[in-house]
Structure formats: structure tokens, C-alpha cells
BAFI-3210 file (N, C-alpha, C; in Angstrom, 3 decimals, decimal comma, padded with zeros to 6 digits):
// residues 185
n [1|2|3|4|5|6|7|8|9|10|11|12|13|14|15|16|17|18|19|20|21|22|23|24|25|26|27|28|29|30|31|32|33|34|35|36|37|38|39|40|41|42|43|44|45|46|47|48|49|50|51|52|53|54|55|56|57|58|59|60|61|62|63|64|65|66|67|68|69|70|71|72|73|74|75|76|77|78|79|80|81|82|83|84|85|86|87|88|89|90|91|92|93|94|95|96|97|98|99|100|101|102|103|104|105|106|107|108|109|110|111|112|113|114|115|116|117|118|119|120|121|122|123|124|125|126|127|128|129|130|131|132|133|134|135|136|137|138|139|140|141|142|143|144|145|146|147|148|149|150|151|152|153|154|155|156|157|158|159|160|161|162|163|164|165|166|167|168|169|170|171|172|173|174|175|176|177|178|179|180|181|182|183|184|185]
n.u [010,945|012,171|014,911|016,895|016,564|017,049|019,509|019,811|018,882|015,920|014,780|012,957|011,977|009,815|009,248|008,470|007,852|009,503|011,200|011,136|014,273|015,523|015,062|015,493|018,409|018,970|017,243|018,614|021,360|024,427|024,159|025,765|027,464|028,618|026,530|025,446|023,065|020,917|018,448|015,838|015,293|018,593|021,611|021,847|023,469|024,003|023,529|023,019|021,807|019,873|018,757|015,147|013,488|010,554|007,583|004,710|002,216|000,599|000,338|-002,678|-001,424|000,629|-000,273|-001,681|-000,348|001,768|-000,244|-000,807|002,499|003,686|006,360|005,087|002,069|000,367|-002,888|-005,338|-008,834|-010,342|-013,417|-016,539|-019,442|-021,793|-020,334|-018,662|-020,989|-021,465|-018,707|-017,305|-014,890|-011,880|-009,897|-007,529|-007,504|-008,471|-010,921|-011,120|-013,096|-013,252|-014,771|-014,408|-011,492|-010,366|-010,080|-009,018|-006,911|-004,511|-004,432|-003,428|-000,983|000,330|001,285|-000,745|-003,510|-005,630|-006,605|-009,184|-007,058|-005,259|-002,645|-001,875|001,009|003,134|005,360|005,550|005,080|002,282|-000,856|-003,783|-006,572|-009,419|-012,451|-011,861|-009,247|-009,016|-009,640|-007,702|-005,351|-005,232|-005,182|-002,831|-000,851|-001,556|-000,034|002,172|003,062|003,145|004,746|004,675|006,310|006,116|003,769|001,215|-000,812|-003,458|-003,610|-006,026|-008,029|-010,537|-011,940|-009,655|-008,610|-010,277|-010,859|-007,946|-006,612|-007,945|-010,505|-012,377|-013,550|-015,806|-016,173|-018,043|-019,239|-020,002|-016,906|-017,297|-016,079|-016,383|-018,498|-020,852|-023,476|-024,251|-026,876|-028,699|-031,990]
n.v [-011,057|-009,106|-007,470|-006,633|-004,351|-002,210|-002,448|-004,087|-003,092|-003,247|-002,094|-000,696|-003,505|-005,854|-008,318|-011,264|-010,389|-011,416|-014,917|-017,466|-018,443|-016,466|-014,066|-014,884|-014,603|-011,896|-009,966|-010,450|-009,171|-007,349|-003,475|-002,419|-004,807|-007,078|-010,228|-013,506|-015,268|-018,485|-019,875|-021,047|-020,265|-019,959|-018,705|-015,187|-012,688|-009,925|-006,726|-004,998|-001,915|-000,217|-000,166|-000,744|-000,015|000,326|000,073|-002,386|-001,709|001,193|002,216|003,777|005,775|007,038|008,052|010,203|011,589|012,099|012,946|015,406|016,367|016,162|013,808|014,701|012,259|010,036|009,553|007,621|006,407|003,302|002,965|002,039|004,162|004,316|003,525|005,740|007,394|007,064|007,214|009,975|010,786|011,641|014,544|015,981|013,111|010,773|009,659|006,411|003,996|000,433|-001,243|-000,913|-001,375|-003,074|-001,402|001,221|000,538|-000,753|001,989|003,327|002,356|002,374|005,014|006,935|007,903|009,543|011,691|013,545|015,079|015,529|013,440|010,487|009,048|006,076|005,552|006,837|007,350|005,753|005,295|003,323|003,169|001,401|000,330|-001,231|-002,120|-004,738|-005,158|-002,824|-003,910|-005,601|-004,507|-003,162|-005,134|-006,163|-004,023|-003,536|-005,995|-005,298|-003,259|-000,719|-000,079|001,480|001,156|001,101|000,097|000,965|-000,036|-001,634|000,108|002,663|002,776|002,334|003,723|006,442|005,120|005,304|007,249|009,219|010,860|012,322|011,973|009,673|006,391|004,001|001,659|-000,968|-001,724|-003,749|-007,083|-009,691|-009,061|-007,445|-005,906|-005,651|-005,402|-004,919|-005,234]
n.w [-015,778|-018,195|-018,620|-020,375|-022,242|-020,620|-019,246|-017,470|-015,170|-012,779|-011,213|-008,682|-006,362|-005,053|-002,259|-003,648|-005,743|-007,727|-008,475|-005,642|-005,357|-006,262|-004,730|-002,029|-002,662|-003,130|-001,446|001,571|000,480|000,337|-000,096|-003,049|-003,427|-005,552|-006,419|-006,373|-008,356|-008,299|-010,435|-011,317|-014,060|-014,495|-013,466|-012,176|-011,868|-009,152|-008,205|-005,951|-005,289|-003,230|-000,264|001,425|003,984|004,750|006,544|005,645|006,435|008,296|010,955|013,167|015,021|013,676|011,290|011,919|012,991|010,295|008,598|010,014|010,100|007,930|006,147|003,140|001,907|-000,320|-000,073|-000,473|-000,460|000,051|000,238|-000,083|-001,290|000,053|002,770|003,327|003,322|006,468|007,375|006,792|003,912|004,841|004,624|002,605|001,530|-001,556|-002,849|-004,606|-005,042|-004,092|-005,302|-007,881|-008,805|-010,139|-012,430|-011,717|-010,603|-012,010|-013,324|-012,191|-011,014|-013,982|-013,958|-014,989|-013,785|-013,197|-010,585|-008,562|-007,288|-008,455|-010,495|-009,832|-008,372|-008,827|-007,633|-005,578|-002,094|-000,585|001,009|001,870|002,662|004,153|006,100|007,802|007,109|005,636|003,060|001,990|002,568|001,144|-001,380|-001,178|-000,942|-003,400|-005,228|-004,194|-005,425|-008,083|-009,102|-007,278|-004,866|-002,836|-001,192|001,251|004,120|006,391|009,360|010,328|009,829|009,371|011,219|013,430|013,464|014,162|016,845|017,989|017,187|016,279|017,872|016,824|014,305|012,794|013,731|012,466|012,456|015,282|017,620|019,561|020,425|017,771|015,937|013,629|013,766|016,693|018,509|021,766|022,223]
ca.u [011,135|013,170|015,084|017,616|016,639|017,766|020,780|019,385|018,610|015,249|014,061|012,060|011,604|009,391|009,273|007,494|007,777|010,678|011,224|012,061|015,732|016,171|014,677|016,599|020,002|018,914|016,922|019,920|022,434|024,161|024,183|027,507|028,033|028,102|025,396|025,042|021,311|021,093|017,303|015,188|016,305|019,645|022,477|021,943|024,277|023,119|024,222|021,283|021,388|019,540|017,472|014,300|012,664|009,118|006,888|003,672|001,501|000,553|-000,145|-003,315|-001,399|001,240|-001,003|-002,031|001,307|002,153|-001,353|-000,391|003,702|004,167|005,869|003,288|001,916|-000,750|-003,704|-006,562|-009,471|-011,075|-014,536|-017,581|-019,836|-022,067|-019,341|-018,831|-022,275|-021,567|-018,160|-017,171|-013,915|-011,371|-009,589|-006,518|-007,832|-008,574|-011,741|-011,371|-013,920|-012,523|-015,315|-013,825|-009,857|-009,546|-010,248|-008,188|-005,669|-003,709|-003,880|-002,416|000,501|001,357|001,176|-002,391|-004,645|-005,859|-007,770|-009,351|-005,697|-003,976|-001,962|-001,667|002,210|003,003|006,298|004,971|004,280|000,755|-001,587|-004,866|-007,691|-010,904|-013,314|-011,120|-007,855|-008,809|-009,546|-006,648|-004,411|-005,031|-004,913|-001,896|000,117|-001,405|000,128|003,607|003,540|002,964|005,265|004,241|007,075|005,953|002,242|001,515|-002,337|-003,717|-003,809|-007,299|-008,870|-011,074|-012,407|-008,549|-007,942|-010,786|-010,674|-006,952|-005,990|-008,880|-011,794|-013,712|-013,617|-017,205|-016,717|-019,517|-020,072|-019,274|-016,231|-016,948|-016,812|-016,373|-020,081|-021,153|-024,796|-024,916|-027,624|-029,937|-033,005]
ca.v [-009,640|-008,620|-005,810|-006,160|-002,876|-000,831|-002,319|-004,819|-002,615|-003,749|-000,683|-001,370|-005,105|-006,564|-009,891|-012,115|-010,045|-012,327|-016,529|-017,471|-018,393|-014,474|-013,246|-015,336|-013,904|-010,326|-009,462|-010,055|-008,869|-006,358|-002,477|-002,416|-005,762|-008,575|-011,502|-014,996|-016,120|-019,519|-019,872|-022,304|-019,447|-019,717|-017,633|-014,238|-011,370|-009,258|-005,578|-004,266|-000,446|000,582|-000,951|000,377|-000,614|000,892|-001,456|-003,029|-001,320|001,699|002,462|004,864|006,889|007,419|008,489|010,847|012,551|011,809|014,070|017,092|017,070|015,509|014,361|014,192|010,591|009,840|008,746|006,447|005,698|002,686|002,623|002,592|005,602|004,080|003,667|007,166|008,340|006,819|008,668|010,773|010,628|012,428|015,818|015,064|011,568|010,201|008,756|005,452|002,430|-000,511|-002,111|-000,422|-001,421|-003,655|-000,475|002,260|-000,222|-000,456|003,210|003,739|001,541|002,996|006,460|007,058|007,583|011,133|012,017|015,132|015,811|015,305|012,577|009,699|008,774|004,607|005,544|007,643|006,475|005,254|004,761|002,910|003,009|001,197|000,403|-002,406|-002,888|-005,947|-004,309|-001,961|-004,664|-006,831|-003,939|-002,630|-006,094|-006,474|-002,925|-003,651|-006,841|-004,768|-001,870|000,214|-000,264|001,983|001,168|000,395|-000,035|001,489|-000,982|-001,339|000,855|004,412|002,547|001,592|005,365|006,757|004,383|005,047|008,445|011,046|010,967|013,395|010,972|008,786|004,875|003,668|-000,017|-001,048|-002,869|-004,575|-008,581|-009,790|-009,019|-006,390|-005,348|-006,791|-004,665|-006,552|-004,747]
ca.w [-016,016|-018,977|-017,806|-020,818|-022,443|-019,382|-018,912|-016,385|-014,042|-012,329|-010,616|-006,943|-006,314|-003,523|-002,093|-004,243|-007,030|-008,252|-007,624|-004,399|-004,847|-006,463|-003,609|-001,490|-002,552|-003,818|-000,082|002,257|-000,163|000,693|-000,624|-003,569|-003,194|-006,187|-005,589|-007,641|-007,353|-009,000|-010,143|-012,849|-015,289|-015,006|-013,025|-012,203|-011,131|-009,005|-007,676|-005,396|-005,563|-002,066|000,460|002,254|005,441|004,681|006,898|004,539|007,105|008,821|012,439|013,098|015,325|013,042|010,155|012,199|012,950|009,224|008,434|010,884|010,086|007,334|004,978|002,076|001,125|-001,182|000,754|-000,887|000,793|-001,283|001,052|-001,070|-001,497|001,856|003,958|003,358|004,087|007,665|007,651|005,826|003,708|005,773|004,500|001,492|000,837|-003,174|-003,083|-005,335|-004,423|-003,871|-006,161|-009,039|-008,372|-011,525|-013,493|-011,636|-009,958|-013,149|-014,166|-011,046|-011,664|-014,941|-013,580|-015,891|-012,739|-012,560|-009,478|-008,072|-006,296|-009,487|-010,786|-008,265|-008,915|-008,405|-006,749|-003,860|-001,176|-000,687|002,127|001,364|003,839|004,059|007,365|008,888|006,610|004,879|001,639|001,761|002,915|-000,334|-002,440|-001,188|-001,272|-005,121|-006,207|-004,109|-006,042|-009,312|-009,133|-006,249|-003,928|-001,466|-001,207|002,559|004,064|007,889|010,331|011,417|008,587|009,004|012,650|014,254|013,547|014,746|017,773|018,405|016,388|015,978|018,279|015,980|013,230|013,281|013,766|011,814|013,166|016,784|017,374|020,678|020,021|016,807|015,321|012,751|014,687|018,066|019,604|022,199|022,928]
c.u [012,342|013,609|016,625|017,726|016,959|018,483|020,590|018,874|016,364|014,205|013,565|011,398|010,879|009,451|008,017|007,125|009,045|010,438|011,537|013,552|016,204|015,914|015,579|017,992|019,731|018,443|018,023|021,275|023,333|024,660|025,632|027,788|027,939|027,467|025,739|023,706|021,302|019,601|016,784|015,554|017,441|020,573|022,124|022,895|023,988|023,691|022,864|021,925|021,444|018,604|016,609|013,564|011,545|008,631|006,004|002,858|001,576|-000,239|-001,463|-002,638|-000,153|000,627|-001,501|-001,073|002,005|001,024|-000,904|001,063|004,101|005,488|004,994|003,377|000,995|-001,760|-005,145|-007,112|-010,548|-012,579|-015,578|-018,600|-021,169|-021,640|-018,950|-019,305|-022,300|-020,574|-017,560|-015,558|-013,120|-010,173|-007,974|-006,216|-008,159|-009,710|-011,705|-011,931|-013,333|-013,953|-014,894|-012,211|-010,019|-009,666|-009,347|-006,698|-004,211|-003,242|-003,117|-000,635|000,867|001,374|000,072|-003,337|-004,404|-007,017|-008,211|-007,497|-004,717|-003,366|-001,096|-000,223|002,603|004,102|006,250|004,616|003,161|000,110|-003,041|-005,437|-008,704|-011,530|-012,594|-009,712|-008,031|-008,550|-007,906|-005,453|-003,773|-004,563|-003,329|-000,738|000,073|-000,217|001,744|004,016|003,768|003,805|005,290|005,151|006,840|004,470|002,372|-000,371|-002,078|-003,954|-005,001|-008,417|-009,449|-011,348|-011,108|-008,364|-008,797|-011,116|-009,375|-006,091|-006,642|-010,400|-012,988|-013,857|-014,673|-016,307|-017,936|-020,112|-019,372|-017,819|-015,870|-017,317|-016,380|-017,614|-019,621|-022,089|-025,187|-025,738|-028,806|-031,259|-034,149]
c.v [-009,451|-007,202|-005,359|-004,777|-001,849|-001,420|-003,482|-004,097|-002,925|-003,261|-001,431|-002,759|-005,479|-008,131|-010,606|-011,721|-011,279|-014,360|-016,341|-017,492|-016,949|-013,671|-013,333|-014,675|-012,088|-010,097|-008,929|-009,201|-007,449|-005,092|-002,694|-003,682|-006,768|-009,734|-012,128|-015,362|-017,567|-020,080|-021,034|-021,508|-019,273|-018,860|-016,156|-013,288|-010,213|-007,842|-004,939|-002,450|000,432|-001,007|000,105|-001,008|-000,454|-000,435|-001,493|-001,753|-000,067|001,701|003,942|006,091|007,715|008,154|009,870|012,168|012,661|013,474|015,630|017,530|016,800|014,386|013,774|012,535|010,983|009,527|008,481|005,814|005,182|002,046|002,812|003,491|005,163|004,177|005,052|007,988|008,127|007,217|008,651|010,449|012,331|013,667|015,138|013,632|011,724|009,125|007,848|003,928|001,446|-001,718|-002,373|-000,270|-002,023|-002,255|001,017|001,836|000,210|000,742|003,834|003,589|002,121|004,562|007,161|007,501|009,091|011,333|013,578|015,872|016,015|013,966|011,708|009,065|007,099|004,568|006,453|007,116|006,693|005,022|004,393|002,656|002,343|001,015|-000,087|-002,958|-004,055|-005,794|-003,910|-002,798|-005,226|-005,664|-003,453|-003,785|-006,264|-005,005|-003,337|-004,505|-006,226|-003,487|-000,576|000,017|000,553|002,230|000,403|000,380|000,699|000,453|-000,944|-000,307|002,368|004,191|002,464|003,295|006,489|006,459|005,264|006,553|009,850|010,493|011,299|012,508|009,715|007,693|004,453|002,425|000,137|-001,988|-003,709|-006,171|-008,268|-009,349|-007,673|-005,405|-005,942|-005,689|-005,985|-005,127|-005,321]
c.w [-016,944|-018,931|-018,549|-021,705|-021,815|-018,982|-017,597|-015,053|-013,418|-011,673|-008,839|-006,646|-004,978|-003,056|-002,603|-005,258|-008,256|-007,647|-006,750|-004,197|-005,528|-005,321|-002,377|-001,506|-002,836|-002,146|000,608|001,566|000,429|-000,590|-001,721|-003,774|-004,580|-005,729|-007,002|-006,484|-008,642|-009,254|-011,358|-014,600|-015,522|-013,580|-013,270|-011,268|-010,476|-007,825|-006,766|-004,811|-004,051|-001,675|001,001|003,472|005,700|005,391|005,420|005,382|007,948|010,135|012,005|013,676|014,682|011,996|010,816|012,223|010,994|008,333|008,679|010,323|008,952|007,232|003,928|001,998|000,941|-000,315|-000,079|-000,303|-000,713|-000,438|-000,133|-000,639|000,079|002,843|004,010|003,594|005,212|008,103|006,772|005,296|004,370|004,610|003,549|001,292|-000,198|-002,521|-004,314|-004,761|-004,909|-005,186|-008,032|-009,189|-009,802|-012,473|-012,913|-011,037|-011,044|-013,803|-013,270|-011,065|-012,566|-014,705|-014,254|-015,059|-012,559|-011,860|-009,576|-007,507|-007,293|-010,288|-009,804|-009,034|-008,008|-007,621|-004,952|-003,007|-000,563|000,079|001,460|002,403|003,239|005,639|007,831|008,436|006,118|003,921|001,352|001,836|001,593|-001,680|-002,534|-001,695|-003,187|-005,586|-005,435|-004,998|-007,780|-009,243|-008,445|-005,176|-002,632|-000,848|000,391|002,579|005,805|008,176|011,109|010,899|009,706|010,715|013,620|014,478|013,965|016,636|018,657|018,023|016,665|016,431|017,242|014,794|013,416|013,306|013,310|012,286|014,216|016,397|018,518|020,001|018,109|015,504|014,586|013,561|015,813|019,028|020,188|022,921|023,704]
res [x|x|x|x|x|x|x|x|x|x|x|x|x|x|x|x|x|x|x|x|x|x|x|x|x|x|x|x|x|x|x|x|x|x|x|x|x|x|x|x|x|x|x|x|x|x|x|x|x|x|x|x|x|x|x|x|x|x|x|x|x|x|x|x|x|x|x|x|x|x|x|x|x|x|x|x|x|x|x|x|x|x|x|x|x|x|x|x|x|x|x|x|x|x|x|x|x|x|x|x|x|x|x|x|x|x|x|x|x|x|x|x|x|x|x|x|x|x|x|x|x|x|x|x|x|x|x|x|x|x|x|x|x|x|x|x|x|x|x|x|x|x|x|x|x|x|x|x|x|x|x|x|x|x|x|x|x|x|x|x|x|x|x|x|x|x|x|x|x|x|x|x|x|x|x|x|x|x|x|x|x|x|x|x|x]
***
């Protein structure tokens, strides 16, 4: 990352956005403080700004309280247009399918990504739903790794939060047992 045109400054860094031994000394560092990180590039100096504690992940029943009191976050539900007909996308969600991420992922990131809600902003913070959190999981870690510092995913996708959050909200597959369709007639 060449970050001599702004003065070095670096902006929102996640883990694993950088080598390990930068990460290493920049993480713990603390707030004000001068750091030496000693890496395959050389010596770096390093002043870290702020910290944040955002988990990666959201709880359903937090999202829920997050919904009712705020305050605002983005919410992206990347289910495809089936999973949708079995339930429905839920009330100030951004429908973008997760089949079509290499093509809105990026416009996201550079702040380019205009939805129905507006202009999805890469510093906001981000919730990404799909059925079970796998999806959302991967997408969310790619966009922290890319400039999204506050991109998190639901724990347990559209079903953990229907399960655990909002009755009224369908479950579309079972989730007793590991299976997809375990009916025995």
C-alpha cells in the first residue's frame, strides 16, 4: 500500500490487510503512541490514529434491536431471487445477489454502488445477510479485507434470525439435523 501521497496516512486497516509482522506491531499498538514494525519491506513507523472493536459478526437478536432503535446500518441481503420467493427480503434491506458480487462488490468499495436506497457508502457500517451466513460471511471478510472496515455478516443468516429474532419472518428450509429436505413419509 503506497500511502505516500497522503502523507502516509493509511486510513482503516484490518487484519490481514497488511503482512503479518505490520499487523503484529500496528494491532496492539497503542492509541498516540510511536510503533517500529520491522517487515520484508523495510522499517516502518507507525502512529495508529483510533481503534475499533466492531465484532466481524452479527447476532440475530441484536439486528433486531439495531432494526427497531437504531442506529442506521446498511443492510444487504445477497440471497438470490428464489430464496426470496421462499422469504421475502425483509423491510430496509438492498437486494444484491450474491451471484453477481464480482460485479457490484467492487462498486461498492469505491463508493460507485447505487441501489434502490441510494448510494451504498464502503465506510458504513454493513450487515450482509444470506439463508445461513456462509455467503455473507465470505463476502463480508472479502470487503473488510478491501476497504470496508466496518462490513460485519448475521450469524446464522435470514433462518438464525427468524429462528431466534422475528417469529413472523418465514424460515424457508428446516433446520433440525444437519440435512437440507429430511422429510420421511
Amino acid at each position: 500500500c503506497d500511502s505516500r501521497d497522503v502523507g502516509g496516512d493509511l486510513g482503516w486497516i484490518v487484519p490481514g490487510m497488511m503482512v503479518a509482522d505490520f499487523d503484529l506491531a500496528a494491532f496492539p499498538a497503542p492509541v498516540g503512541e510511536p510503533t517500529v514494525a520491522r517487515t520484508d519491506f523495510g522499517y516502518h513507523v507507525l502512529l495508529v490514529d483510533e481503534h475499533s472493536s466492531l465484532p466481524f459478526n452479527m447476532e440475530p437478536v441484536d439486528l433486531r434491536a439495531r432494526i427497531e432503535q437504531g442506529p442506521p446500518l446498511q443492510l444487504i441481503d445477497i440471497r438470490e431471487k428464489d430464496e426470496l420467493a421462499q422469504s421475502p427480503l425483509l423491510p430496509g434491506f438492498i437486494h444484491l445477489p450474491y451471484e453477481q458480487w464480482q460485479e457490484w462488490l467492487p462498486r461498492l468499495l469505491e463508493g460507485e454502488l447505487e441501489a434502490e436506497a441510494g448510494v451504498v457508502q464502503p465506510g458504513e457500517e454493513t450487515l450482509f445477510v444470506d439463508h445461513r451466513g456462509g455467503r455473507a460471511e465470505r463476502i463480508a471478510q472479502y470487503a473488510l479485507q478491501n476497504g470496508a472496515p466496518r462490513a460485519r455478516w448475521l450469524r446464522g443468516g435470514i433462518n438464525a434470525y427468524a429462528e431466534e429474532a422475528d417469529p413472523a419472518v418465514p424460515a424457508y428450509l428446516e433446520s433440525a439435523g444437519d440435512c437440507l429436505t429430511c422429510h420421511e413419509h
